[in-house]
N, C-alpha and C positions, 0 to 999 in steps of 0.2 A: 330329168323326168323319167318315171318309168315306162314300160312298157304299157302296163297296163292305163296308166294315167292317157297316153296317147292311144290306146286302142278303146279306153272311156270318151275322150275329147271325140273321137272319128264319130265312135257312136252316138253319144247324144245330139252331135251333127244334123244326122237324118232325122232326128226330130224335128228340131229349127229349121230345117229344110221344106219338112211336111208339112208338121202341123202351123206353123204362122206366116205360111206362104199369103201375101195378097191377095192374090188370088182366090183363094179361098174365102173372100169374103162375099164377095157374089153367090156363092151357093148358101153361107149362111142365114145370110138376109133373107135369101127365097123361102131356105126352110124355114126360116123366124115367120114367113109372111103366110105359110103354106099351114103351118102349124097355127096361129091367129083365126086364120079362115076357119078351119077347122073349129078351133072351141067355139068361133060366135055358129056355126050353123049346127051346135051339138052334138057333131059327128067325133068320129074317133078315128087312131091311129094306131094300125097293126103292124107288131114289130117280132121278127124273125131272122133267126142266122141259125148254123149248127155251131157245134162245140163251144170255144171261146166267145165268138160271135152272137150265139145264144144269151151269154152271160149278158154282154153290151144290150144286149135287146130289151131285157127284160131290165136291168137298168134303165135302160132308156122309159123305155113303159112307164114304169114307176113313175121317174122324175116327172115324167110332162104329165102325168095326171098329177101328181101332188103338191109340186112346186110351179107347176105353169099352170096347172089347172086345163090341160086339154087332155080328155081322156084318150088312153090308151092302153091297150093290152096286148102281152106275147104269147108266143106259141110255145113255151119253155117246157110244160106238163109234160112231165113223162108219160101219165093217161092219154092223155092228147096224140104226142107223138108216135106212143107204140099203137096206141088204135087205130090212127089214120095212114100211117104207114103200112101196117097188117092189113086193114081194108083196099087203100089205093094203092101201094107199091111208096117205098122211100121217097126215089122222086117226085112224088106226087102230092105227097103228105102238107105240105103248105101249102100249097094253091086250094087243096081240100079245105084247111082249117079255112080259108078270107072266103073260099065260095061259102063255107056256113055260119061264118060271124061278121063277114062282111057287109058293110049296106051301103045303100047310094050317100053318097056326099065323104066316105071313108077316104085314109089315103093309107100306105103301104111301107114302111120302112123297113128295108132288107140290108143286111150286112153279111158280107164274105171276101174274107182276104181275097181269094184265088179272082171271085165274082162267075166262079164255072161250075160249082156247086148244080146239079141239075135240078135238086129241089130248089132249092133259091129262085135260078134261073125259070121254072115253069111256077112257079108263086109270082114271078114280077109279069110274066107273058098272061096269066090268068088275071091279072088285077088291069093290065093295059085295055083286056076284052071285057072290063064291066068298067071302064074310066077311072079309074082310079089312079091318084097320081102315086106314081113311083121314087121314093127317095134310095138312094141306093151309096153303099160305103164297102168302096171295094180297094184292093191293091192289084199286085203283079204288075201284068201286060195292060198297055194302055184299052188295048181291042176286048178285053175280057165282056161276056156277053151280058151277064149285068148293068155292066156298065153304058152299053149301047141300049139299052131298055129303060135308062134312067130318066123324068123329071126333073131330078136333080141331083146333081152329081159330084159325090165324095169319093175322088177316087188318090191312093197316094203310089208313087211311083218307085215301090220297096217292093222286095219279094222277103223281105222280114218279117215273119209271121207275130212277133211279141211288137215289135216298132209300127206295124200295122193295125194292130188291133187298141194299142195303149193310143196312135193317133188317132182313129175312128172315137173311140172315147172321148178323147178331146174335143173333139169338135162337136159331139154329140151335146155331151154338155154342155158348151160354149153356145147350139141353140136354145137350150132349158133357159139357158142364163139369160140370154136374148129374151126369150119371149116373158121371163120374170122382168125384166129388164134393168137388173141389180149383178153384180158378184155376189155380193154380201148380203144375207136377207135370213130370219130365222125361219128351220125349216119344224116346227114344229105348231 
């Protein structure tokens, strides 16, 4: 075997580790259940992370409005981000976007490897102070402050930034697919 074949095998390891831990079925189910609430009382789900995490979010959004059918939207918009940032400071800039698109019966889905993100972190602290439930998909350190603000909690125990963000996806979509309640289904 080569090298590499064994430093492949280690790695896709931490996936099978992460992402299909039993465990993880329990926060599934909740988001499947959390996510259902939501489309019968017509409310929506706001979805947010920076860089990579962005990308997952706004994937996420997508999917659950078009194939779950519960609406949702991210905070992806460059207009969006450079304006609310320039006005409220970086930090700030997501708690800004849910305080002005948010509404009662909303809930919150935020994503970041590190979960220390200070914008992340005062978006999840600002939706706690209008009730809103917080989903949260974090890695690192188990104590990451995200993760102690969470509803419901995806958190995986990698400081791998690509192994982290490609499980977060996983499981993201593994609720869309929940709450379609199919794998297989056509998405047009």
């Amino acid at each position: 075997m080569s090298d590499w074949n064994i430093w492949l095998d280690e790695y896709f390891a931490r996936y099978k580790r992460a992402a299909f831990a039993p465990e993880m079925f329990k926060p599934l189910v909740a988001f499947r259940e959390l996510a259902l609430g939501i489309r019968a009382k017509h409310a929506k789900m706001m979805f947010a992370g920076n860089g990579a995490s962005a990308s997952i979010a706004e994937h996420g959004a997508v999917d659950f409005t078009k194939q779950g059918k519960v609406r949702g939207i991210s905070f992806s918009s460059t207009n969006l981000i450079t304006c609310f940032a320039n006005d409220f400071g970086y930090d700030n800039w997501m708690a800004k976007a849910i305080e002005h698109h948010g509404d009662a019966g909303d809930a919150v889905v935020l994503i970041s490897v590190s979960g220390r993100s200070p914008s992340v972190v005062n978006a999840a602290r600002y939706a706690k102070t209008r009730g809103m439930p917080v989903v949260a998909f974090t890695g690192a350190a188990s104590d990451n402050p995200l993760r102690q603000l969470a509803d419901i909690d995806f958190w995986i125990d990698s400081r791998a930034y690509n192994v982290v963000e490609c499980v977060h996806m996983i499981w993201l979509t593994t609720a869309i697919d929940m709450v379609v309640g199919k794998a297989e289904y056509t998405v047009s």
